[in-house]
C-alpha positions in Angstrom: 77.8 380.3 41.5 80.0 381.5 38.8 82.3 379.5 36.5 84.6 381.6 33.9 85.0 380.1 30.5 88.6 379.9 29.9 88.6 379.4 26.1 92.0 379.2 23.6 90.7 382.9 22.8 91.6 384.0 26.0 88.0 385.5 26.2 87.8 385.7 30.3 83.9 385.5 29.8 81.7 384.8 32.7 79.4 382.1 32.4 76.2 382.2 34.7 75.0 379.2 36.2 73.8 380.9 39.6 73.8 383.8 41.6 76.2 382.5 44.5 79.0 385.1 43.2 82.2 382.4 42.9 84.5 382.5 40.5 85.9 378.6 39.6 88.8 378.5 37.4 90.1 374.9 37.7 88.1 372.3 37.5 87.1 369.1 34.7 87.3 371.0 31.3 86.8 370.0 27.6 87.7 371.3 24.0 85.2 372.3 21.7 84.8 373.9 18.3 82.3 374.9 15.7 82.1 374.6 12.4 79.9 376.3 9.4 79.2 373.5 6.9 75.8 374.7 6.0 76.0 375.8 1.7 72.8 378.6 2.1 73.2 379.7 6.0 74.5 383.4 6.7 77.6 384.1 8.6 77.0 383.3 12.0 78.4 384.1 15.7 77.3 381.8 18.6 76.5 381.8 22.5 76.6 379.4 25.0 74.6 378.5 28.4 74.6 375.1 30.6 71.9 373.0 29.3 68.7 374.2 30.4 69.7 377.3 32.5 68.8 379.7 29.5 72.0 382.2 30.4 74.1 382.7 27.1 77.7 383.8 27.4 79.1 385.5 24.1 78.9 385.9 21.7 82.2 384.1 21.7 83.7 385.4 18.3 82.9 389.2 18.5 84.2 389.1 22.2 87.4 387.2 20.6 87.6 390.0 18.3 85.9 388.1 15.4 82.9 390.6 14.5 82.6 389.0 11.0 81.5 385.8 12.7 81.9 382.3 11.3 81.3 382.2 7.3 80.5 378.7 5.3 83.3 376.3 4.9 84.8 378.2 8.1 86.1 376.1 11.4 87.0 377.9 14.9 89.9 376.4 16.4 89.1 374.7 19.9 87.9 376.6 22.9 88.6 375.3 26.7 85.3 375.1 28.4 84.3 373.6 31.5 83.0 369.9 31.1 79.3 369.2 31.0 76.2 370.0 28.5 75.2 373.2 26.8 72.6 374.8 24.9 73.7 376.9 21.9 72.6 379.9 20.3 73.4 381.2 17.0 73.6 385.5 16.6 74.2 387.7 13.8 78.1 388.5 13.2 79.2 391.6 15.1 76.0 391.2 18.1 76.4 392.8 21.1 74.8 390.4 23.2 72.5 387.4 23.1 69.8 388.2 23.0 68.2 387.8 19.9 68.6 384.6 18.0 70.2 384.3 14.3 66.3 385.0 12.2 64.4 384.1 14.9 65.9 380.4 15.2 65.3 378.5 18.3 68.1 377.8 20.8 69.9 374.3 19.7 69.7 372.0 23.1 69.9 368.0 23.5 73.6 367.9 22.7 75.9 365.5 23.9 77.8 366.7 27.4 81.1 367.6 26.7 83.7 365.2 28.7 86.5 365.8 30.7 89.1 365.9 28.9 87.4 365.1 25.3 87.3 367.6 22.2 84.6 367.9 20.3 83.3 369.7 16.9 79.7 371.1 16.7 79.2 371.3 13.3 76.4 373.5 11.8 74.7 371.4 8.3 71.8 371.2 6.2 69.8 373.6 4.6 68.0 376.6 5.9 65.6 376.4 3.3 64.9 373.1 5.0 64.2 369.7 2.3 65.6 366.6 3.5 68.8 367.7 5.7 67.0 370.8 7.4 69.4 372.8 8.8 70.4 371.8 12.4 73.7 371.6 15.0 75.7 367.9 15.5 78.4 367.3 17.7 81.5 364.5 16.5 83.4 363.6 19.1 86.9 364.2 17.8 90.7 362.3 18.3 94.1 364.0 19.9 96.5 361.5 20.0 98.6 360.0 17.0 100.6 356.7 17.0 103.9 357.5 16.4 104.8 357.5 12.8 101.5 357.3 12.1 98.6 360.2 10.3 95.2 360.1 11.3 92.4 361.1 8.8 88.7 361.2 9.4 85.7 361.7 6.8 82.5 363.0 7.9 79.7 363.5 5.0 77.9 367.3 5.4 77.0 367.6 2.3 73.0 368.1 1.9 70.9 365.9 -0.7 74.6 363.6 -1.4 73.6 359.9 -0.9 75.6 357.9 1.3 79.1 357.6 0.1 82.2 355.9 -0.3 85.4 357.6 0.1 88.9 356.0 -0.7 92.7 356.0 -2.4 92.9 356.5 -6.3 89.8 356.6 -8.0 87.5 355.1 -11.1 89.1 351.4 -11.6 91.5 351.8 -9.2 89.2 352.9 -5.9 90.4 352.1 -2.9 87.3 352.1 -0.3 88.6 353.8 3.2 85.4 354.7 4.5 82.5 353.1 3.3 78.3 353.8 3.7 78.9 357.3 5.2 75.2 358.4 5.5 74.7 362.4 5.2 75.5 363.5 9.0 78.0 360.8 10.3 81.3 359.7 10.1 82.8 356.0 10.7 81.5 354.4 13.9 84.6 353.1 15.3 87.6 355.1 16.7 85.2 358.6 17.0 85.8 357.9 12.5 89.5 358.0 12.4 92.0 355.9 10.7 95.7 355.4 11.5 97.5 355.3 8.2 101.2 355.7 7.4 102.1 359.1 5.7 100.9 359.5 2.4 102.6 361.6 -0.1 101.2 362.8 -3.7 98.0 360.8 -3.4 94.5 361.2 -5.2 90.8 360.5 -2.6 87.9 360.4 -4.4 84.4 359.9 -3.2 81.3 358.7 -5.0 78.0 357.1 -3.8 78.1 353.9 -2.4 78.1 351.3 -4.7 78.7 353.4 -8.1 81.9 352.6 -10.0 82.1 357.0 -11.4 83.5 359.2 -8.8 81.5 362.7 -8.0 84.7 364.3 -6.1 88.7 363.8 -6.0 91.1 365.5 -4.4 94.6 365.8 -5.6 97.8 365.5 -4.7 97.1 364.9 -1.4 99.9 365.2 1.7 99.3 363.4 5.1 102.8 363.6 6.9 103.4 361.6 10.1 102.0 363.2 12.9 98.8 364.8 11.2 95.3 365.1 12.3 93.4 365.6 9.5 89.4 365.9 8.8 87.8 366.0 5.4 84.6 367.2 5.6 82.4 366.6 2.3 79.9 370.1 1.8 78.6 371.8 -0.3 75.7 370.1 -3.2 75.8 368.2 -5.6 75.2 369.9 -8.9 75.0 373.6 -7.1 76.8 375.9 -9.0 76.9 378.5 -6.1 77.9 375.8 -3.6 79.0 372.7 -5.1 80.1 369.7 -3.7 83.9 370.3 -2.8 85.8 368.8 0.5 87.2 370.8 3.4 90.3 369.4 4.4 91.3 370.7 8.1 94.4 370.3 9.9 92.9 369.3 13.4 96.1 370.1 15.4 97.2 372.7 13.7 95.3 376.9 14.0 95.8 380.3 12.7 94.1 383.2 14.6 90.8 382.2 15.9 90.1 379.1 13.3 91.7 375.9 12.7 94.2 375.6 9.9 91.6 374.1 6.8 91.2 374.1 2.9 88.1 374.2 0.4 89.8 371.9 -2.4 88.8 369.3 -4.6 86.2 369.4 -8.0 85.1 367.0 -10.8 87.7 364.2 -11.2 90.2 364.2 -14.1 89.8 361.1 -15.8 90.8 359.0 -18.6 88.7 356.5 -19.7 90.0 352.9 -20.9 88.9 349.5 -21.8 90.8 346.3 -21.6 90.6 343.2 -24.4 91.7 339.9 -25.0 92.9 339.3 -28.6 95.5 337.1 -27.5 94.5 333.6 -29.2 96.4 330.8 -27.2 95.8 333.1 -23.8 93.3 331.6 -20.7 91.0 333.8 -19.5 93.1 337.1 -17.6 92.5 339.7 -15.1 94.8 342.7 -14.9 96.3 344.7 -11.9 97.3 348.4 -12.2 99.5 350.3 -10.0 101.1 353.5 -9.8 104.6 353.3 -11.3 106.5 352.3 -8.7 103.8 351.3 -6.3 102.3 348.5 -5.1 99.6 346.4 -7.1 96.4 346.6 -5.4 93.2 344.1 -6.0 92.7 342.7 -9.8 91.1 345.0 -11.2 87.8 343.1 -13.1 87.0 340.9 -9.9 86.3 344.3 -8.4 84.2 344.9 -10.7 82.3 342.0 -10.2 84.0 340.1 -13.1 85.0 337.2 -10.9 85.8 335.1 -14.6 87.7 337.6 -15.7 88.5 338.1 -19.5 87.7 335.3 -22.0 89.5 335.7 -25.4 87.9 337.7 -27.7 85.6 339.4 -24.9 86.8 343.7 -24.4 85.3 345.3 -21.1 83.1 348.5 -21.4 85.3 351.6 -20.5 86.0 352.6 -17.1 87.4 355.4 -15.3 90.9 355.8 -14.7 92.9 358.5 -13.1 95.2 360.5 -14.7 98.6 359.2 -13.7 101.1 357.2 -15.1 100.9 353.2 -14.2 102.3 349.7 -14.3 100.0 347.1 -15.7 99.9 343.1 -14.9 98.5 340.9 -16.6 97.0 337.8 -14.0 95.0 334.5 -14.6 91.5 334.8 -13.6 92.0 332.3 -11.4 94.5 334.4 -8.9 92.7 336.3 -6.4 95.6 338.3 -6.0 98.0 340.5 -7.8 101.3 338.4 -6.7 101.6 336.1 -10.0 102.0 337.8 -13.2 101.1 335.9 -16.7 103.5 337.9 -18.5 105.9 340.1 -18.0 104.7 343.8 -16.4 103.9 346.6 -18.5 105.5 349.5 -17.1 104.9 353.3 -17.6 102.0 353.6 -19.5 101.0 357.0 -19.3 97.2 358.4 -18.8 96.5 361.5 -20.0 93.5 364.2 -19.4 90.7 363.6 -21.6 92.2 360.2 -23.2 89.9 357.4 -24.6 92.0 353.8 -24.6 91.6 350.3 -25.6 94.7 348.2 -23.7 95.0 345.1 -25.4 96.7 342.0 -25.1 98.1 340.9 -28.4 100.5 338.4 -29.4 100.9 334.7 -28.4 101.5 333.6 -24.8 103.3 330.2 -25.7 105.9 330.4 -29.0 107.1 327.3 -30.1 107.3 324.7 -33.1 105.1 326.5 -35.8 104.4 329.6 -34.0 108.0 330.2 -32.8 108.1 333.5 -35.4 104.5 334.8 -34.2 104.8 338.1 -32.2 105.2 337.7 -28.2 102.3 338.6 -26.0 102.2 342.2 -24.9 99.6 344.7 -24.3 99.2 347.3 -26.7 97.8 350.6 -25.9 95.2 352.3 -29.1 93.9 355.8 -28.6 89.9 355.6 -29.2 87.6 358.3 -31.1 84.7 359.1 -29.1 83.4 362.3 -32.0 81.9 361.8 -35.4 80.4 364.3 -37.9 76.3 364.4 -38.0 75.1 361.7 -40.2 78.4 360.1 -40.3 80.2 356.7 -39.3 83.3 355.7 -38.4 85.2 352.3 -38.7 89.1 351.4 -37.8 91.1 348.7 -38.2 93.3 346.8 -35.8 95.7 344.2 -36.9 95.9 341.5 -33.8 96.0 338.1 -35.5 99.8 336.9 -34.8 100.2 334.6 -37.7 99.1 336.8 -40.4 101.2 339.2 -42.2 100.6 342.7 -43.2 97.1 343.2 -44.7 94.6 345.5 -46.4 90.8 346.1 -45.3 88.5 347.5 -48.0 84.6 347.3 -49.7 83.4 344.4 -52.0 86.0 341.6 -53.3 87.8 339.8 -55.8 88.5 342.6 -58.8 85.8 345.3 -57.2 88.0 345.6 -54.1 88.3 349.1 -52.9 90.5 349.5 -50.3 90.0 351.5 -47.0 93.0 350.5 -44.9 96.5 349.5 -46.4 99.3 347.6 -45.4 98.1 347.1 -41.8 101.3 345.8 -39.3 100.6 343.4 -36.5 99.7 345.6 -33.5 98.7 348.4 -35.1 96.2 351.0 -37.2 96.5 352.2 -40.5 98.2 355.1 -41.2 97.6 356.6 -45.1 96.0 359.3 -46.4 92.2 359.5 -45.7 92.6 358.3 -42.5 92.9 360.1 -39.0 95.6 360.0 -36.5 93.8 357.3 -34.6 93.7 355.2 -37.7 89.9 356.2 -38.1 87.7 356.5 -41.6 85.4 358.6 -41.1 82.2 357.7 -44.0 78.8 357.8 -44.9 77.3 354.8 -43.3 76.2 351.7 -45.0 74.6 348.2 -44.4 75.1 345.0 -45.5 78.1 345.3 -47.1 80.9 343.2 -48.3 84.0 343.8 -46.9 87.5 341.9 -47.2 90.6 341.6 -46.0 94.0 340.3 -48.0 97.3 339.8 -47.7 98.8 342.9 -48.7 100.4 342.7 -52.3 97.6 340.0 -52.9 94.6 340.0 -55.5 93.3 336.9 -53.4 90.9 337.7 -50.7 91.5 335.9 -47.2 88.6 336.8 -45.4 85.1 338.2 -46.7 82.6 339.3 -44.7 79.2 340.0 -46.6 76.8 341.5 -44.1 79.1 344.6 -42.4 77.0 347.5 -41.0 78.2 350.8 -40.2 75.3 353.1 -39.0 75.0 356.8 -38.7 76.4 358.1 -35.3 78.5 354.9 -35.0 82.3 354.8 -34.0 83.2 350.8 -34.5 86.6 349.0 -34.5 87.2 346.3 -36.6 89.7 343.9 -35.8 91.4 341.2 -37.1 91.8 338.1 -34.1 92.9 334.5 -34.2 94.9 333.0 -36.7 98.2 331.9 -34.3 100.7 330.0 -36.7 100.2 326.3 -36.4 96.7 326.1 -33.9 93.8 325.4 -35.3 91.6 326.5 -32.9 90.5 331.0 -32.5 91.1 331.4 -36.5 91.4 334.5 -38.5 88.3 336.5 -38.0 86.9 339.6 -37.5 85.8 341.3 -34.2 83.8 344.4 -34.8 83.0 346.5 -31.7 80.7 349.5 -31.7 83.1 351.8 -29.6 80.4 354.5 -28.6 77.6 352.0 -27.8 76.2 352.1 -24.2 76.4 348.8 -22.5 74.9 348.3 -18.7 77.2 345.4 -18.0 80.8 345.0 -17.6 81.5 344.4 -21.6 81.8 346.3 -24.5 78.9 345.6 -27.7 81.3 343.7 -29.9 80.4 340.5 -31.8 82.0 338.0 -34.6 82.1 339.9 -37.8 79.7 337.3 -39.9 
């Protein structure tokens, strides 16, 4: 007996499975396609044969015209076949028959049978240089219908050596987890890996391993109309310059000559990285929320970090990742396990740039009345960090948040040996004078147990001394003034001084009381 393939290629290939001489042309049939997701394998052509009979038809590209064969990254559109189970065979692009096997390698068999009516990718991953993820053949059964209005996206993790991974909306502190625990070879385990989502227009996905905070991958913008069927396959390596890890994003339901309509895109994330603090003195503890302008506020932002207590006054987080995009921020009592009631008024339009280091603090008071009705408001204010300094050099700034205090100056010793390093200091903000940077850094040679002071500016009396300061080589600290709300005794005027390019393995920054 004799049933011909009749494949989307319109191959009219005859595919043995006896000797009875009948040709069968209707019958239970399925959709199937292959896919080259292997970073060090050669372009490849391929053959097929019921499971077991050993009778390859093909090769299926050269007799579709495609003598190159299938290259990495590269996806055949779907092929009719009859329903049931085959072996496979990979050739050399451009073979005349089937006989001889890509570099000698065995004929793949054991894969799933092919339904009536299913579609199915048989994807080729893993290394041919063998390791962990030798090279080898998997079948994903794939999705053809769409609920109206509604995209459909998939993930499935080919990429050799990558952990298991997490793959989601936005990125660094604002991840969104999709599809979570993807091990190296599978996809989601419900609904063949596909969600339903409404379109999404101008979008970031990033991936990283599961349970890290950094991404390794993003994609961006990112389009999913109504009515698409959309696969992102990650491939490639991590940290392989010839093939490193990037995502192929293929249009399932949409082909172009003998593949299926796909893209090679994403890279390294762009990312700003910012920190928040709580200088505000008469303010509980917060969490924040951040959205996209205009969009909707997700999860607060610490608790998903795992800082379910949020932000105590004076505490400042360690820096996270944000992408580059331009957001509203809300300000939330730790308390709320949602973003629904702000504290304060939103923040809205705060722009993150490429590159940009950022402390977003909250300032001012939170209640104004009696004594402290002149104090400055609460607000958050937004202070570009240095992350560079000069070999065998410091660097210190100062940042004015205490709400009751005027204008001040910062400077070495006291009393009639003052020497000042930062003048005339304004609530909310940095210096800005001659020897210092655009950031409202001094950059110095370092020094250690020293006095330093702070005064009213205009004033020959000191207001705060500090004897024991420390500035060491490689060091880029902030100094800033905290406390000190008109008419409340409690949080005075003191100093917070945070070492801005120490590492920390917790959620916090290394800052401490000035003593």
């Amino acid at each position: 007996m004799k049933i011909r393939i009749r494949t989307a290629f319109g191959l009219g290939s005859v595919f043995a499975l006896g000797a009875c001489g009948v040709t069968v042309d209707e019958g239970p049939s399925a959709r199937v396609r292959v896919a080259h997701l292997a970073p060090d394998a050669p372009a490849v052509d391929f053959c097929l044969a019921a499971a077991g009979s050993g009778e390859f038809t093909g090769p299926v590209l050269a007799g579709a015209g495609g003598r190159d064969g299938l290259a990495y990254t590269k996806v055949t559109k779907y092929l009719d076949v009859p329903a049931g189970a085959y072996d496979v065979r990979l050739v050399a692009p451009g073979a005349a028959s089937c006989n001889a096997s890509l570099a000698g390698l065995p004929d793949f068999t054991g894969l799933p049978a092919l339904a009536d009516g299913s579609a199915t990718t048989i994807a080729a991953e893993g290394l041919v240089a063998g390791g962990a993820a030798p090279f080898g053949l998997r079948a994903y059964s794939d999705e053809g219908t769409i609920p109206a209005g509604k995209a459909k996206l998939r993930f499935i993790h080919a990429s050799p050596g990558t952990p298991n991974v997490d793959v989601g909306l936005g990125g660094g502190a604002v991840f969104t987890p999709v599809f979570t625990d993807i091990a190296f070879g599978t996809a989601e385990d419900h609904d063949h890996g596909y969600i339903a989502t409404d379109a999404l227009s101008g979008v970031e996905i990033s991936a990283r391993a599961t349970g890290a905070t950094t991404d390794a991958v993003a994609i961006r913008p990112v389009d999913l109309p109504a009515g698409a069927l959309v696969t992102a396959f990650a491939v490639g390596v991590l940290g392989d310059a010839q093939a490193p890890l990037r995502v192929l994003v293929c249009n399932d339901n949409q082909e172009q000559g003998l593949e299926t309509v796909c893209a090679l895109t994403g890279g390294a994330p762009e990312r700003a990285r910012v920190r928040i603090a709580h200088w505000s003195p008469d303010a509980p503890a917060v969490d924040i929320c951040i959205a996209r302008s205009g969009g909707a506020f997700g999860l607060p932002v610490l608790a998903s970090l795992g800082g379910r207590l949020g932000l105590s006054y004076p505490e400042v987080t360690a820096y996270v990742d944000l992408p580059i995009d331009t957001y509203d921020v809300r300000v939330i009592s730790a308390t709320e396990s949602t973003c629904d009631n702000p504290a304060a008024p939103d923040t809205n339009g705060l722009a993150v740039t490429k590159g940009l280091t950022a402390t977003v603090a909250a300032i001012g008071d939170l209640e104004r009345s009696g004594a402290a009705i002149a104090d400055p408001g609460f607000r958050l204010a937004v202070f570009a960090d240095s992350m560079d300094v000069a070999a065998n050099k410091g660097k210190l700034r100062f940042i004015h948040a205490s709400p009751g205090t005027p204008n001040v100056d910062v400077g070495l010793n006291s009393a009639h040996l003052f020497l000042r390093l930062f003048g005339n200091v304004e609530f909310g903000k940095v210096a800005q004078h001659g020897g210092i940077d655009m950031l409202g850094y001094l950059e110095a040679d370092p020094f250690a147990n020293t006095v330093v002071s702070a005064r009213v500016t205009g004033s020959s009396v000191d207001a705060l001394i500090l004897p024991r300061v420390n500035l060491p080589a490689g060091a880029i600290a902030t100094a800033v003034a905290i406390g000190g709300k008109t008419g409340q005794a409690a949080n005075p005027l003191r100093v917070l001084l945070c070492v801005d390019n120490a590492p920390t393995g917790t959620l916090f920054a290394q800052c401490s009381i000035a003593q």
